[in-house]
N, C-alpha and C positions, 0 to 999 in steps of 0.2 A: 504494500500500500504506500504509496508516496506522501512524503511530508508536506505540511503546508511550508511556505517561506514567506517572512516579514524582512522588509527592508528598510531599517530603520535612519533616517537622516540627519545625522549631528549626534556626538557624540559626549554630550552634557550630563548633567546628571538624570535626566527624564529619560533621555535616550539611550542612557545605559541602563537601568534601573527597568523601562520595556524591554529590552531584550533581553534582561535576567529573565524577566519575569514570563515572556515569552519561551524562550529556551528550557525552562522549568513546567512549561507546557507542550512539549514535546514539539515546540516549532523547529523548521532550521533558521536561524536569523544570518543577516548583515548587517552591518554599522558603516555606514558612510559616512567620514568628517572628512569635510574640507582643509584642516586644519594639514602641514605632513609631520608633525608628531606629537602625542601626547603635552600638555600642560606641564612643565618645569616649575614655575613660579603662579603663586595667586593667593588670594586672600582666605579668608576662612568661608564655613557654612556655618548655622546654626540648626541643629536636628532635634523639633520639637514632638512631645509624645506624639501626635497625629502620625509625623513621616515614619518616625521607631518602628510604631506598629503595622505601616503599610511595611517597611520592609522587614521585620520579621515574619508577613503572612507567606514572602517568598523566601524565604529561609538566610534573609542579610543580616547579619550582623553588625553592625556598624561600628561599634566600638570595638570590635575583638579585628575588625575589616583595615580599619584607618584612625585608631587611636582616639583617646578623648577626653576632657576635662570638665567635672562639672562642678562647678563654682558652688561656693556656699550659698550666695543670695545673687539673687536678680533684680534689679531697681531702677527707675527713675531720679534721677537729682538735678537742684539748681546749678546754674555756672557757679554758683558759689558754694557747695557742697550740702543743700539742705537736703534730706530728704522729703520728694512726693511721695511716692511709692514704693514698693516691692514684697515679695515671699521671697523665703526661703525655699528649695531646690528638694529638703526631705518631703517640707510641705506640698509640695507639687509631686512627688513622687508618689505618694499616699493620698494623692486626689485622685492622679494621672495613671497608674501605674509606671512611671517611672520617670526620671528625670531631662531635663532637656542635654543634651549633649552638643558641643561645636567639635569642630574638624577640620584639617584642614582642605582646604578644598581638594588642592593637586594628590593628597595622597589617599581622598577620597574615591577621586573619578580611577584612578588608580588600582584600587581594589576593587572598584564597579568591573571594570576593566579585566583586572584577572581572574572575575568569575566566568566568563565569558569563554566559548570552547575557543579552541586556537584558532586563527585565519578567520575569526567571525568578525574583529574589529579591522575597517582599512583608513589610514590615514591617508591625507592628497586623494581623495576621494569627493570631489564636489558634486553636488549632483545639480545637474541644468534642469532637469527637467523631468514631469511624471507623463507619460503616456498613456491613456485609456483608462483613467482613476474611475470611470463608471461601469468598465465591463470586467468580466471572469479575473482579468490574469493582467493588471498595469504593468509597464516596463518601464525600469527608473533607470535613466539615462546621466551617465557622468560626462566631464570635461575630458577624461582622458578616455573616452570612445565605449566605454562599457556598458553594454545594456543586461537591466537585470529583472526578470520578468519574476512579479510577485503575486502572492493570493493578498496582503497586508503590505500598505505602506504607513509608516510612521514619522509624521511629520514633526520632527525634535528640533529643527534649525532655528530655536531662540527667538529674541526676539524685535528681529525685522525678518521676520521668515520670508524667505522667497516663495514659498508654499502656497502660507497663507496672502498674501501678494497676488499670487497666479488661481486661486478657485475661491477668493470673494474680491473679486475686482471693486468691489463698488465700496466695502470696509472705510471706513476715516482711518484705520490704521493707527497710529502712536498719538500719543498725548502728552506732550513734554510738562512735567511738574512745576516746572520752574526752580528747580535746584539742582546741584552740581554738587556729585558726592566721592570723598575721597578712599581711597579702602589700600592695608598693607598690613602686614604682619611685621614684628618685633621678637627680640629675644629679651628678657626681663626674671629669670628665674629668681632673680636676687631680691627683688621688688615683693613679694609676698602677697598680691593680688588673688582674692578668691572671689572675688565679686564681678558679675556681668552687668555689668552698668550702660546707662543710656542717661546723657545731660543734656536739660536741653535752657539754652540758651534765648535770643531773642531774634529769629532766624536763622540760626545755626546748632547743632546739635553732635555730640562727639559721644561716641559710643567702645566699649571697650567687653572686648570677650577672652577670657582665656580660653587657647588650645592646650594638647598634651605637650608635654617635656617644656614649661616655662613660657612656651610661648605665646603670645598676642594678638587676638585678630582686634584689629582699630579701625575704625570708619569715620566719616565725619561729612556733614552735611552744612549746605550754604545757601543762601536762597541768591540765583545768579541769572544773567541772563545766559539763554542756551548758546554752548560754542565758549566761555569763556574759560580762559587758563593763564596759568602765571608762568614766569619762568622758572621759577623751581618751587614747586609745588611742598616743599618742606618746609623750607620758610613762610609761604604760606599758611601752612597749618599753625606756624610756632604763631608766629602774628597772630592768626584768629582765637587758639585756645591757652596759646603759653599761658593767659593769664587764671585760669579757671584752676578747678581745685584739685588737692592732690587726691591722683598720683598722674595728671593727664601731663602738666608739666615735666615728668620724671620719664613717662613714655617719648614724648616729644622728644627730649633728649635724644633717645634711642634713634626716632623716626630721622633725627636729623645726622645722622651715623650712615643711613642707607645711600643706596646707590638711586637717584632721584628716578629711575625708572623703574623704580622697584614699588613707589609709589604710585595707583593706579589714580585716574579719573577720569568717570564717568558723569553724565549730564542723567538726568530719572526721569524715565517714562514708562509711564505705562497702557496701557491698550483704551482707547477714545471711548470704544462703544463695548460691550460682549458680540462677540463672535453668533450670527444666527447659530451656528450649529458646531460641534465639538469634529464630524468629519463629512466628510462628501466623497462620493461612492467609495472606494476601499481604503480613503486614504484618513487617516484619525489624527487631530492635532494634540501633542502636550505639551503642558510646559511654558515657557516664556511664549511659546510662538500660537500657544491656542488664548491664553489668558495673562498677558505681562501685567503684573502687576508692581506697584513702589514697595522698596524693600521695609518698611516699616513697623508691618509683624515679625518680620522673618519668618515667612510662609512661600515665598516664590518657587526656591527649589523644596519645598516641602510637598509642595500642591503637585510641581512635577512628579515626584513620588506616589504620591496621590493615584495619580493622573494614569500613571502608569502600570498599576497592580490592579486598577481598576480595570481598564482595557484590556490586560492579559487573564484577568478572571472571567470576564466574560465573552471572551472570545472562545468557540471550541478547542479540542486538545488537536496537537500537528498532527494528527493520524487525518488525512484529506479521504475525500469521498473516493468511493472505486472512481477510476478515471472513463469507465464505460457508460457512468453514470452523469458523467459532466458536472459541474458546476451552475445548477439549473435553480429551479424555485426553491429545491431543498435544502439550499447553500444555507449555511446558520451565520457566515460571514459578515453581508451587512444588514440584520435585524440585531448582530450582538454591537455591530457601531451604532445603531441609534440606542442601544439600550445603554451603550458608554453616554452618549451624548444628554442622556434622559437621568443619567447618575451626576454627572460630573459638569454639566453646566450651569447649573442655579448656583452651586455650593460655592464654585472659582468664582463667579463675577459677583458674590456676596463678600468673597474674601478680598476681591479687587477693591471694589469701592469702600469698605470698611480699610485698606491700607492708605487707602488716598486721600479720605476724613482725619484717619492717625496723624498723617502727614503733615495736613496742614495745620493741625490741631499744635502740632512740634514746631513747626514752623513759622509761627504767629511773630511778627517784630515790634511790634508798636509797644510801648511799657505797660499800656493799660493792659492790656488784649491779651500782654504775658504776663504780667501778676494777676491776673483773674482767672486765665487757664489755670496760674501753679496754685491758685490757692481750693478751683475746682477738684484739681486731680488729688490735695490733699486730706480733704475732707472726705472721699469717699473710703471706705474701712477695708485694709488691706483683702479680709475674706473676700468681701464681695466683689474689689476689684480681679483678685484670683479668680471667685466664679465667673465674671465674665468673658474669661478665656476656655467656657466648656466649650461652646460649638466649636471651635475650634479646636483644641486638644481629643477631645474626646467625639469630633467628626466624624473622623474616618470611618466609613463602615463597607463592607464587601455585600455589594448587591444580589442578589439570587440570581443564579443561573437560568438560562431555557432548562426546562421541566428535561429537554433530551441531553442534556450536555452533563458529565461529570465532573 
């Protein structure tokens, strides 16, 4: 009996994270990244109970995968070290069943990567184009001449997807935030950091995660016009927060030690409208490229995750129909994409707009408009601000199969 094949495009963490999850379904998959090799340098993730649980239903481990650190407390403060908010991390474990974990990114997609059977991942693998996404059998076509004829395409290519681009022509497409955010990791084991903190300032906000073995994932956000950059982005940074509380001056330090391209920036957008639909005929989007959202929960690659054990659950197992039998009305193919799309598209563009309310909510400049936020977010009691992270934490859930599917 012949295998089904998914051909999955970008090799991020959604797109890695389907093809486990896939391949753990008896598909044969492919990984096409444009990219020609693996991530060396990059900044952290954050792995909230939500993603944990989606990838332990495909058997990831993630902390045992790519190492991990998890902080004593997690919180909100002023630039001047007040606290608004936060829990503790046991307290979330014992709501959540477990605690939020970061990682580094590169040595993440890394282990997404070596679950992967061999020859399934190809790097300098672009792909131009999908042909015939509405019948039996698409052929995803690369820049270096290769055509690859699929039952499943997986559209991972982030997010200015050429994908999504090419089958909703009519889409508004991105929606720039209006902020420009910095992100790099640090070595600091000496520093004694156990707290995951987020400051936020008066349109600016500097956020701090520890990874494993001492080290720092650091972000920092600025309300700018899109397109702007400095000439070295470290000084920069020192200008904008040297002066806020310790230990963010003490990191700086560090930040301004690195190699100035070591420090990323990015401008923040996210997706203008929801996407009508999560796929169109065999082709399913995840990830940045079906739902971009502002990183503001730390839920983008979470939702990928999400995104991704969804679609592979409800997809049937690789064993394909007799081929005498074709790929006809019986196909369970795309009635289990609209059942992805009937899962997973209310929940992402609730988690969109709810990051982009965060956002501006952090991002308020005016003095009034930020001592009336810090003194809102103070007043609410650490519990309840905790329970307002159930839908979220406690989301994820694996929808039921077709009645014929195992």
């Amino acid at each position: 009996m012949p295998i089904r094949h998914a051909v999955v495009v970008g090799a991020g963490i959604g797109g890695l994270t389907a093809a486990i999850a896939l391949h753990r379904r008896g598909w044969d998959v492919t990984v096409c990244e444009r990219a020609l090799e693996p991530p060396a340098t990059g900044a952290g993730i954050g792995l909230a109970p939500n993603a944990l649980r989606a990838l332990d239903a495909i058997g990831v481990d993630a902390a045992r995968a790519a190492g991990s650190a998890i902080p004593d407390t997690m919180g909100v403060r002023r630039a001047d070290g007040r606290r608004l908010t936060g829990a503790g991390t046991a307290e979330m474990a014992a709501r959540y069943g477990t605690a939020p974990i970061a990682v580094p990114r590169p040595a993440f997609t890394a282990a997404l990567a070596a679950a992967l059977p061999p020859r399934a991942l190809r790097y300098g693998a672009a792909v131009t184009a999908v042909d015939g996404a509405e019948g039996p059998c698409p052929t995803v076509r690369t820049a270096g001449g290769a055509e690859l004829p699929a039952d499943l395409v997986v559209a991972a290519d982030g997010i200015r997807s050429a994908l999504r681009r090419a089958y909703f022509p009519a889409h508004p497409g991105l929606h720039y935030l209006g902020e420009t955010a910095w992100r790099t990791i640090v070595d600091a084991p000496d520093l004694g950091i156990r707290a995951m903190s987020e400051t936020w300032g008066r349109g600016e906000r500097f956020g701090i995660t520890p990874l494993a073995d001492g080290r720092f994932y650091l972000y920092a956000t600025a309300l700018a016009p899109a397109g702007t950059r400095s000439a070295d982005p470290r000084a920069e940074l020192l200008d904008r927060f040297g002066s806020w509380h310790d230990p963010i001056p003490a990191l700086l330090d560090r930040v301004r030690r690195l190699d100035p391209a070591d420090v990323l920036q990015n401008d923040l957008h996210d997706l203008a409208a929801p996407l009508p639909r999560l796929h169109h005929g065999r082709i399913a989007w995840v990830g940045d490229a079906a739902h971009a959202m502002a990183p503001n929960l730390g839920q983008g690659g979470c939702q990928a995750i999400e995104d991704a054990v969804v679609l592979a659950h409800l997809l049937p197992a690789g064993g394909a129909p007799d081929p005498a039998t074709g790929a006809g009305a019986g196909d369970p193919v795309p009635a289990a994409l609209a059942a992805y799309t009937a899962a997973r598209r209310d929940r992402t563009d609730a988690v969109r707009v709810r990051a982009r309310r965060v956002g501006r909510l952090g991002a308020l400049r005016h003095p009034l408009a930020a001592a009336a936020r810090d003194a809102a977010v103070r007043a609410v009691p650490d519990r309840l601000a905790l329970r307002g992270m159930d839908d979220l934490f406690n989301g994820f859930r694996l929808p039921a199969r077709h009645p014929a599917e195992p």
